[in-house]
C-alpha positions in Angstrom: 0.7 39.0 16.3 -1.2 36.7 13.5 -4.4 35.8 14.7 -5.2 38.8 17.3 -7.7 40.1 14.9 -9.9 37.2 16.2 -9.0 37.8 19.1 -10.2 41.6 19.1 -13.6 41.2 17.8 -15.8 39.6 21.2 -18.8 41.4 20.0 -20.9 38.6 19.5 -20.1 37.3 22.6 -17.5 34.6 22.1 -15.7 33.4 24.8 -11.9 33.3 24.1 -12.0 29.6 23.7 -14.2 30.1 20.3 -12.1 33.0 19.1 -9.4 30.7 18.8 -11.1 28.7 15.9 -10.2 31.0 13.6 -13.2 32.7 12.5 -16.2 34.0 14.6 -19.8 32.5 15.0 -21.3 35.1 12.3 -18.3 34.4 10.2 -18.4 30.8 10.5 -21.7 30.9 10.0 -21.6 32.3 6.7 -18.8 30.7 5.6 -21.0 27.4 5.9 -23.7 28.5 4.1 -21.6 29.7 1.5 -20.2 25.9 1.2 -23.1 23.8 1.3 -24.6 26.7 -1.6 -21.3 25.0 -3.1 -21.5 21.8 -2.5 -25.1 21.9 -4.2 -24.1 23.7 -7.2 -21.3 21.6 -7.6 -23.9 18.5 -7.9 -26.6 19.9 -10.3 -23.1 20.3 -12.4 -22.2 17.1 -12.7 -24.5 16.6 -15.7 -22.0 16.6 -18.9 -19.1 17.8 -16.9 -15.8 16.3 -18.1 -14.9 13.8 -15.7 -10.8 13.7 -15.5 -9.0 16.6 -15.8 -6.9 18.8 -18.3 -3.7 18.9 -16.2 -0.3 17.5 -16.4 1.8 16.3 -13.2 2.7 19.4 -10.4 0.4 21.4 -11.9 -0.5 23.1 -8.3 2.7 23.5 -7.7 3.0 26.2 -10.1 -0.4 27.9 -8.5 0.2 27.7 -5.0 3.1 29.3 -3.0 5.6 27.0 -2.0 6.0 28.1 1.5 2.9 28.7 4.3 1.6 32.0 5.0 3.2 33.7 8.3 -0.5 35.5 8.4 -3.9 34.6 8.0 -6.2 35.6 4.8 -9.6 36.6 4.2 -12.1 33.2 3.6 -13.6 34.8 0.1 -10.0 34.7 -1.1 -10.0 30.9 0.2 -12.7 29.5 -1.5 -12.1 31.7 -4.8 -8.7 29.7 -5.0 -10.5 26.7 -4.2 -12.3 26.8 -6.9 -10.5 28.1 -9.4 -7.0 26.0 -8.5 -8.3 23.1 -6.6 -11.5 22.3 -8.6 -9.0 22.6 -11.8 -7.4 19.8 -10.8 -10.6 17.2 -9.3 -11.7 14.5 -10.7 -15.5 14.3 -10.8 -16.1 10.9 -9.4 -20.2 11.4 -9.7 -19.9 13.5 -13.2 -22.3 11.9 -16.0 -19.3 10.9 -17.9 -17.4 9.0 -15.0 -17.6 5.6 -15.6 -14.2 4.2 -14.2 -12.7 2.1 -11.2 -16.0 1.3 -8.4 -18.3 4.0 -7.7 -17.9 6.0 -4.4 -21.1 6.9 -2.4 -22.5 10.4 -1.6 -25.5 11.5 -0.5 -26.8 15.0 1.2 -27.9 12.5 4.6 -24.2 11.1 4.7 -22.7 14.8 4.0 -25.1 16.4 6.9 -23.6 13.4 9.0 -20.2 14.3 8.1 -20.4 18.0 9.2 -21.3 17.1 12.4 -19.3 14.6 13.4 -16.4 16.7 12.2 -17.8 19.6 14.2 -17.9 17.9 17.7 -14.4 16.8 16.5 -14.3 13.4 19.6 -12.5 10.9 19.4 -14.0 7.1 20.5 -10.9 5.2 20.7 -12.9 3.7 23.8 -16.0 3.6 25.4 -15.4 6.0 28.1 -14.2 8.8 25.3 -17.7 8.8 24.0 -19.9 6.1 24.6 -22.4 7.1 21.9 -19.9 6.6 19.2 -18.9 3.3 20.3 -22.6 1.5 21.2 -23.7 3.7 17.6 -21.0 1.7 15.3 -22.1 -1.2 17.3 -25.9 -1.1 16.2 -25.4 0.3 12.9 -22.9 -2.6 11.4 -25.9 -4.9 13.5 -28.7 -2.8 11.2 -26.4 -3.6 8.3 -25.6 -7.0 8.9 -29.3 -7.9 9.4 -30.2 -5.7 6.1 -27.7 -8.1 4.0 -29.0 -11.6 6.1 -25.8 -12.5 7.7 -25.8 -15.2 10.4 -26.2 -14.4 13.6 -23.0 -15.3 14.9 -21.8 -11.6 13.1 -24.0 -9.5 14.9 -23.0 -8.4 18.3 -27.0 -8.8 19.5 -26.9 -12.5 17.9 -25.9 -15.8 19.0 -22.2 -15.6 18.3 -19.2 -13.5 20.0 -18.8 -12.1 16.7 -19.6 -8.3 16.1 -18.6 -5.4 13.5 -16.2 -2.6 13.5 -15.6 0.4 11.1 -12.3 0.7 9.2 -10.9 3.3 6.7 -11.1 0.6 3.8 -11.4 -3.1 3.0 -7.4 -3.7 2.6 -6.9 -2.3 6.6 -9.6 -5.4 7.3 -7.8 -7.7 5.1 -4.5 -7.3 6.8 -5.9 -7.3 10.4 -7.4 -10.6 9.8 -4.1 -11.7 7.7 -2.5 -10.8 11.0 -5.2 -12.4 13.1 -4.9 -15.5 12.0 -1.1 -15.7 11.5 -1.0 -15.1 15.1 -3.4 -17.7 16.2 -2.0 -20.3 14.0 1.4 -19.5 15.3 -0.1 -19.9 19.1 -1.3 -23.1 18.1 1.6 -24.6 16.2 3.5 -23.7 18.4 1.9 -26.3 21.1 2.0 -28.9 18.4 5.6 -28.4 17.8 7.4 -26.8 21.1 10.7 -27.8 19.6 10.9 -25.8 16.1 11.2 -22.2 16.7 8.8 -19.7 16.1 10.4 -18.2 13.1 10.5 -21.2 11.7 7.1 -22.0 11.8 6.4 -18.9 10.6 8.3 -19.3 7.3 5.8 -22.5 6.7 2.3 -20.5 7.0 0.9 -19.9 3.6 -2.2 -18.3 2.7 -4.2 -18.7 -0.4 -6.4 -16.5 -2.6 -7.8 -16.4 -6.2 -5.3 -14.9 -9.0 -7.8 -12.1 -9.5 -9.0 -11.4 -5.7 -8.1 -7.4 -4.9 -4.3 -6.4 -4.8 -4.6 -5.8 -1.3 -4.4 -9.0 -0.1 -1.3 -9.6 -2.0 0.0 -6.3 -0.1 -1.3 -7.6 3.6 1.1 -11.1 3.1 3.7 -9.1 1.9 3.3 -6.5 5.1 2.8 -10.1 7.2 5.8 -11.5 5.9 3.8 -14.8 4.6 3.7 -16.7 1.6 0.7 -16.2 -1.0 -0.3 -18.9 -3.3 -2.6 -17.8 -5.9 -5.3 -20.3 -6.9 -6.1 -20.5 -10.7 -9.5 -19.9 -11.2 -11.9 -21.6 -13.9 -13.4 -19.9 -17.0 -16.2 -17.9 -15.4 -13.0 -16.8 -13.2 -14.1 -18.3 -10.2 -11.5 -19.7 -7.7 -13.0 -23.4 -6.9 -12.8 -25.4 -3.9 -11.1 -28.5 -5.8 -8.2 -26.3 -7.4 -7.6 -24.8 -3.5 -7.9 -27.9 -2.0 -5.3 -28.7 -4.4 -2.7 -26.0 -4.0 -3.0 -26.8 -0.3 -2.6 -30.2 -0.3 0.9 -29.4 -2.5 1.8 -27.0 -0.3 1.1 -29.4 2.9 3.4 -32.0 1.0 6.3 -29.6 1.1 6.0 -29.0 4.9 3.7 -25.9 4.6 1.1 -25.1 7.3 -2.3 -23.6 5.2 -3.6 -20.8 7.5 -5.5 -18.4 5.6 -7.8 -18.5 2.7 -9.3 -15.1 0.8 -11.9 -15.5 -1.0 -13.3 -12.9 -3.5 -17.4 -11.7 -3.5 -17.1 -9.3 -7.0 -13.8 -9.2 -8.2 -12.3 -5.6 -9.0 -11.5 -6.7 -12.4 -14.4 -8.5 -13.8 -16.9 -8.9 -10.6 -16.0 -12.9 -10.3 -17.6 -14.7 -7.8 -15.2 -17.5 -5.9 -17.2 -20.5 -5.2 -17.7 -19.6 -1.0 -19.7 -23.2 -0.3 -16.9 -24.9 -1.7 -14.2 -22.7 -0.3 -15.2 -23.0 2.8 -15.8 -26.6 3.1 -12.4 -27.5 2.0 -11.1 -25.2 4.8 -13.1 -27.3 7.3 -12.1 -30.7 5.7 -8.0 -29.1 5.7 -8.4 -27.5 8.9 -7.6 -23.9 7.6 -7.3 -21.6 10.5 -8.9 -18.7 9.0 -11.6 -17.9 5.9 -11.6 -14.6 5.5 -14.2 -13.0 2.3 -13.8 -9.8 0.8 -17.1 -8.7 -0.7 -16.1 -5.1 -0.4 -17.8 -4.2 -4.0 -20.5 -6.8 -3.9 -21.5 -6.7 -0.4 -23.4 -3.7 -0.2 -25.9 -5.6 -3.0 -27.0 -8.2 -0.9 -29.3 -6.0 1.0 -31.3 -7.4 -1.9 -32.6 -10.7 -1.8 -32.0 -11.1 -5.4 -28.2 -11.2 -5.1 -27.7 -12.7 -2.5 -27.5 -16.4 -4.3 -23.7 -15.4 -4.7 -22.8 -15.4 -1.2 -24.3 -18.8 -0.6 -21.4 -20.8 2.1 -21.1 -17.4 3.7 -21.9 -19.2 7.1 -18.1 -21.0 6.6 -16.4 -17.1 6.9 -14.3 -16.0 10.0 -14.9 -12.6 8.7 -16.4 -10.3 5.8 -15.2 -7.3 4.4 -17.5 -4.6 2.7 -17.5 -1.3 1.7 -20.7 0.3 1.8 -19.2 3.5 0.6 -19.4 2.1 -3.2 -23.1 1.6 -3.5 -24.9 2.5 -0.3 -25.0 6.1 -0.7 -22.2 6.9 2.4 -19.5 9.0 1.4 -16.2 7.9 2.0 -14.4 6.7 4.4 -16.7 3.8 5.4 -15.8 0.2 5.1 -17.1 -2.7 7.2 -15.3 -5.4 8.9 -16.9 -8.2 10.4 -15.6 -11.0 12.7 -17.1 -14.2 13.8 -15.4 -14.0 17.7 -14.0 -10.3 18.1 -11.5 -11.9 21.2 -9.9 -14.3 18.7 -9.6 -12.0 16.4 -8.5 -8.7 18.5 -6.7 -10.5 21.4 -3.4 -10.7 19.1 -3.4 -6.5 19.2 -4.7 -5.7 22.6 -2.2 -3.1 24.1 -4.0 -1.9 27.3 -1.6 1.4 28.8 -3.1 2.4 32.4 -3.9 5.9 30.5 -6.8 4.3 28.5 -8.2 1.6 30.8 -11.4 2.2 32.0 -14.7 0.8 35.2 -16.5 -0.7 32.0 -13.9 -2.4 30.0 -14.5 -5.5 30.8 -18.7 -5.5 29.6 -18.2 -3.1 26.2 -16.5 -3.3 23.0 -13.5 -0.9 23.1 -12.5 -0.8 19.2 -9.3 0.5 19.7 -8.0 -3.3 19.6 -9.9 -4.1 16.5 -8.3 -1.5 14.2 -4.7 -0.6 12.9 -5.2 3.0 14.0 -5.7 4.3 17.9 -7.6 7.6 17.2 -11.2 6.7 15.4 -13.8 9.2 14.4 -17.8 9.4 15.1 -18.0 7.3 11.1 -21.8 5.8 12.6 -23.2 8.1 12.4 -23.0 8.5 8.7 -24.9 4.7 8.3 -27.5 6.3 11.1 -28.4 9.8 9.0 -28.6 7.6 5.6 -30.8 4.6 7.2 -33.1 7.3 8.6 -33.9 9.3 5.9 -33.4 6.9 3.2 -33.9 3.6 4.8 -33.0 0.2 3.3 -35.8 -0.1 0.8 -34.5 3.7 0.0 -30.8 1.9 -0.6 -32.2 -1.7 -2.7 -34.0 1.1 -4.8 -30.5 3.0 -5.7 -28.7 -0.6 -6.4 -30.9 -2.3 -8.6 -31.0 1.3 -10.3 -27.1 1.0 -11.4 -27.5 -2.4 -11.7 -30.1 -2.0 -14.3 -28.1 1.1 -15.7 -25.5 -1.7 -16.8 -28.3 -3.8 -18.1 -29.1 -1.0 -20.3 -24.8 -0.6 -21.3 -25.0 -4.4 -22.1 -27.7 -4.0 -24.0 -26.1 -1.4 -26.6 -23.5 -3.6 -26.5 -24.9 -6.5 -27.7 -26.4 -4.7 -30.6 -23.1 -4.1 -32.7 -21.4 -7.3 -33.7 -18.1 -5.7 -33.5 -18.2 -5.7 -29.7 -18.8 -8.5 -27.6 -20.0 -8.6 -23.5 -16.6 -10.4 -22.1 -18.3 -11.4 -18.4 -21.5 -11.7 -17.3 -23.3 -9.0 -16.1 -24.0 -9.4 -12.3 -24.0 -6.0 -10.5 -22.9 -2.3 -12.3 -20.0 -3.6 -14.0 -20.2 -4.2 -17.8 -16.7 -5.4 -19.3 -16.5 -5.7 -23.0 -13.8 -5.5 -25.9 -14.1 -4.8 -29.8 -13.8 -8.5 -31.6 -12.9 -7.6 -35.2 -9.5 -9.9 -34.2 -11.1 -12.1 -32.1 -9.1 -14.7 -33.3 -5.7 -12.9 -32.4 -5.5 -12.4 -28.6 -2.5 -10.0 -29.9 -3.7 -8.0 -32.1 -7.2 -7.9 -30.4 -5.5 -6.4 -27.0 -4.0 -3.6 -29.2 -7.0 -1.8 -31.1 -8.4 -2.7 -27.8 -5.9 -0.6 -26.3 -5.8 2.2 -29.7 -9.7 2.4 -28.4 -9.2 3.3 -24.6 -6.3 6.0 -25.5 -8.4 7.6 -28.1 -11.4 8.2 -25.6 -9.2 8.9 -22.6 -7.2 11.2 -24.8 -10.3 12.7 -25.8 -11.6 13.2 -22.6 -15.2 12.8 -23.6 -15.6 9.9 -21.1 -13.7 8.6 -18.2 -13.3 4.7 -18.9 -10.4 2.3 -17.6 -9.6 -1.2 -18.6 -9.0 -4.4 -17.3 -7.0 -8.0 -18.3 -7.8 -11.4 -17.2 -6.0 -14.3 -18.5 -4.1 -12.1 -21.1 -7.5 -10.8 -22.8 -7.8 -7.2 -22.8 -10.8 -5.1 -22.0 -12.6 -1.8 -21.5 -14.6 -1.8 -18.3 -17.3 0.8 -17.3 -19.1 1.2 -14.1 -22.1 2.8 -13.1 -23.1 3.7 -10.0 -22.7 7.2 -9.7 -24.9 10.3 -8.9 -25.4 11.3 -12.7 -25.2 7.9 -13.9 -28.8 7.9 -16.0 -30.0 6.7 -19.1 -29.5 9.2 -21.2 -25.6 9.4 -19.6 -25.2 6.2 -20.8 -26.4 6.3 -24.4 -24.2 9.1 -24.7 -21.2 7.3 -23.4 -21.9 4.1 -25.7 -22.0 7.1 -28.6 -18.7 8.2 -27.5 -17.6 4.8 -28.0 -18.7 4.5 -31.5 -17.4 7.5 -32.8 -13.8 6.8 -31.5 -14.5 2.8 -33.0 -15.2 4.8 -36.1 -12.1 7.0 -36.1 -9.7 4.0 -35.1 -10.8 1.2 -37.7 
C-alpha cells in the first residue's frame, strides 16, 4: 500500500503519528538542510541573473505529467525537478536586473519565521485556538504603528478602540472597509429614511477615489455592488480636496448619498500623493461616512521621519492600508490593516457559530470577524523575527538605501537630454520617458513603447511601463535584494544601448 514504507521504518523512534508525515526525522532533517543550502545559493545568484524567463505559455505542462502519482518518489528526484522545471519557469523578483512592478520583501529573519510557523501548522482564527498568535499580531501591528507615528486611536494599547489586523494583501483591506462602511451607512440611512427600501438606498451610495488610486478599489465597488466616481487629479497627480468636494456635491444634487472616500499614499503608477489634510476635511465638512487610505507602497517609508510630511491629515482616516512586505524586509504574504474602532468596523461580519465561541470572547480581539477568510496563520511572527534581529533603525537603513538607489537612477537620467524624469522622485520609483518627440504625445508614446519591447525582448533587464493622462512611460523600481549601484549603472547602460539601436 503507498506510503507503508514510512510506515516500516520506526528505527528512529517515531511514533506512528510522525511516520505519517511523509518522511522520517533523519530524512526530514536532511531534506531541510538541503533547502535552506538552496535557498542561500539561490540568493548569492541573483547577482546578473536574468530576471524574467525564456518560456512561452504551458510550458510545464509539457514537463510534468498530467495526472498525480498513485506512489510516492524519492525527495532527490523532487528537488532535481524543482530545479531544473520549476526554477525554469521563476521570475527572480530580487535578481540584479529586476526592476519592475513594487518590490517584494525577503529576508533570512522573515524566512526562519516562516518555517516555523508553517511547522507548528495552528491555526488562530480565535483566541482560544492559540492565544499567542492572536495577542502577537496584536503587539506587532502596535510596534509598527508606533514605528510609522500613527495616532493613538490605531493602536489597540492607545486611546482609541481602534487596533490592527493582518490580511493577505492591501485589496482584501480595501474591500472589508468598502463593505464596512456600506453597511454602516445603510444602518444609518436607513433610520433617516424608514420608508425607501433598502435596496434603494443602496443604489444611491457612491464612493470616491482618485483616477490613479490602485485597481483594487475599483474591483472592491464592483464586488460591493456600489458606484465609483473617480476624482480628476491635478498635474502633480494628486486628487485634491476641492475637486472631491466637488464630485460629491454633484453627486449629492442627483440624490446620491457620498459614503466612502479612498485616498491614495504612493500611487502604483507614478507614486502620487492625494492631498490627505484636504481629503479628509471635506469628508468632515460632507459628512462622509468612511475615509479609508491606502498607503500600501508608501507606508512602510514612514518609519522614517523624513517621509512622513506626505501623510500629513492622516489623523482624518477611519483606516490605513500598508504592505510592509514591499520595503520592510517580510516576505510575503503580509499586509496591514488598520481601523480606527474595530466594532464599527467588524460588527457588519460577526458570525458567532456555538462551535467557535469561547469564556474570553468578550475581553480579546478574535480576528476571525476582521478578515474575509476564517482559517488565519501565525503571519506575527514574521514582523517579531525581523524587528528583533534587525530592528527599526535596521529597517529606515534598508529604505532610504532604495530610495537613494533611485536617486542615483534619476541622476543618470538627467544626464542625457534625450530622456527626461516624468514625476518626482519621492520613494524607489523613478518614471521617465525618451523626449526626442516631446512635442507629439503620439509619436512620443510609440518609440516609448519601440524602447520597452526592445529591452523586454532582450531580456537584459526586467522593466514595465506606466500611462498617466495619456503620456507614456518606462518605470523602474528598486528595492530589491541585489538592487546596488553597480546594478543600476548597468541597467541605465542597457537602456542606452537599446536607445541606440531604436533611433
Amino acid at each position: 500500500m503507498p506510503g507503508n514504507r514510512h510506515h516500516a521504518d520506526n528505527s528512529n523512534g517515531e511514533s506512528g503519528s510522525f511516520a505519517r508525515m511523509g518522511m522520517n526525522y533523519n530524512e526530514f532533517r536532511s531534506a531541510a538542510q538541503e533547502i535552506v543550502d538552496y535557498v542561500i545559493n539561490y540568493h548569492q545568484s541573483l547577482e546578473g541573473k536574468q530576471a524574467f524567463p525564456s518560456v512561452k505559455p504551458g510550458f510545464l505542462r509539457e514537463l510534468l505529467p498530467w495526472n498525480p502519482p498513485e506512489h510516492g518518489g524519492q525527495w532527490e528526484d523532487l528537488l532535481e525537478d524543482f530545479d531544473k522545471i520549476i526554477m525554469k519557469g521563476m521570475t527572480h523578483w530580487h535578481s540584479s536586473n529586476f526592476f519592475a512592478y513594487l518590490p517584494t520583501g525577503n529576508s533570512y529573519p522573515s524566512l526562519l519565521a516562516t518555517m516555523l510557523v508553517d511547522g507548528c501548522g495552528s491555526l488562530a482564527f480565535s483566541w482560544a485556538t492559540s492565544p499567542a498568535c492572536t495577542e502577537l499580531e496584536t503587539l506587532m501591528l502596535d510596534w509598527l504603528a508606533k514605528a510609522m507615528n500613527l495616532p493613538a486611536c490605531f493602536i489597540h494599547e492607545g486611546v482609541g478602540p481602534g487596533c490592527g489586523v493582518i490580511l493577505g494583501s492591501c485589496s482584501e483591506g480595501t474591500l472589508m472597509t468598502l463593505l464596512s462602511a456600506r453597511n454602516n451607512a445603510l444602518k444609518q440611512l436607513s433610520s433617516i429614511y424608514p420608508d425607501v427600501a433598502q435596496h434603494e438606498l443602496a443604489s444611491r451610495l457612491v464612493a470616491y477615489t482618485s483616477e490613479y488610486s490602485h485597481s483594487s478599489v475599483e474591483r472592491a465597488s464592483l464586488l460591493g455592488f456600489t458606484k465609483l466616481h473617480k476624482v480628476p487629479v491635478d498635474k502633480i497627480v494628486s486628487m485634491r480636496g476641492e475637486a472631491l468636494q466637488r464630485a460629491i456635491k454633484e453627486d449629492k444634487k442627483a440624490g446620491k448619498f457620498p459614503f466612502y472616500v479612498c485616498a491614495t499614499l504612493g500611487t502604483t503608477s507614478c507614486v502620487s500623493f492625494d492631498n490627505l489634510d484636504e481629503i479628509g476635511q471635506v469628508c468632515q465638512e460632507e459628512n462622509v461616512f468612511w475615509l479609508h487610505v491606502d498607503a500600501s507602497y508608501a507606508g512602510g517609508s514612514f518609519i522614517c521621519p523624513e517621509f512622513r510630511r506626505h501623510m500629513k491629515g492622516i489623523e482624518y482616516a477611519d483606516s490605513i492600508t500598508c504592505n510592509p512586505q514591499k520595503c520592510l524586509m517580510i516576505n510575503p504574504q503580509f499586509s496591514v490593516l488598520w481601523v480606527k474602532d474595530r466594532k464599527r468596523y467588524s460588527e457588519p461580519f460577526k458570525v458567532d457559530p456555538s462551535y467557535v465561541r469561547h469564556d474570553e470572547e468578550d475581553v480579546v480581539i478574535d480576528y476571525r470577524h476582521m478578515g474575509v477568510g476564517f482559517g488565519r496563520r501565525f503571519r506575527s511572527l514574521k514582523p517579531w523575527f525581523v524587528f528583533r534581529l534587525i530592528g527599526i533603525e535596521g529597517l529606515r537603513h534598508r529604505v532610504r538605501e532604495d530610495v537613494k538607489m533611485a536617486k542615483l537612477f534619476e541622476s543618470l537620467v538627467n544626464t542625457d537630454d534625450r530622456f527626461e524624469v516624468v514625476f518626482p522622485v519621492e520613494l524607489g520609483v523613478v518614471c521617465f520617458r525618451l523626449i526626442i518627440y516631446k512635442d507629439d504625445t503620439k509619436k512620443s508614446n510609440m518609440i516609448n513603447r519601440q524602447l520597452l519591447k526592445q529591452i523586454k525582448d532582450s531580456k537584459d533587464v526586467f522593466l514595465i511601463s506606466s500611462e498617466v493622462e495619456e503620456t507614456f512611460f518606462l518605470r523602474l523600481c528598486t528595492g530589491f535584494n541585489a538592487c546596488n549601484e553597480n546594478a543600476i549603472h548597468n541597467c541605465w547602460n542597457v537602456i542606452l544601448k537599446h536607445t541606440d539601436l531604436i533611433l
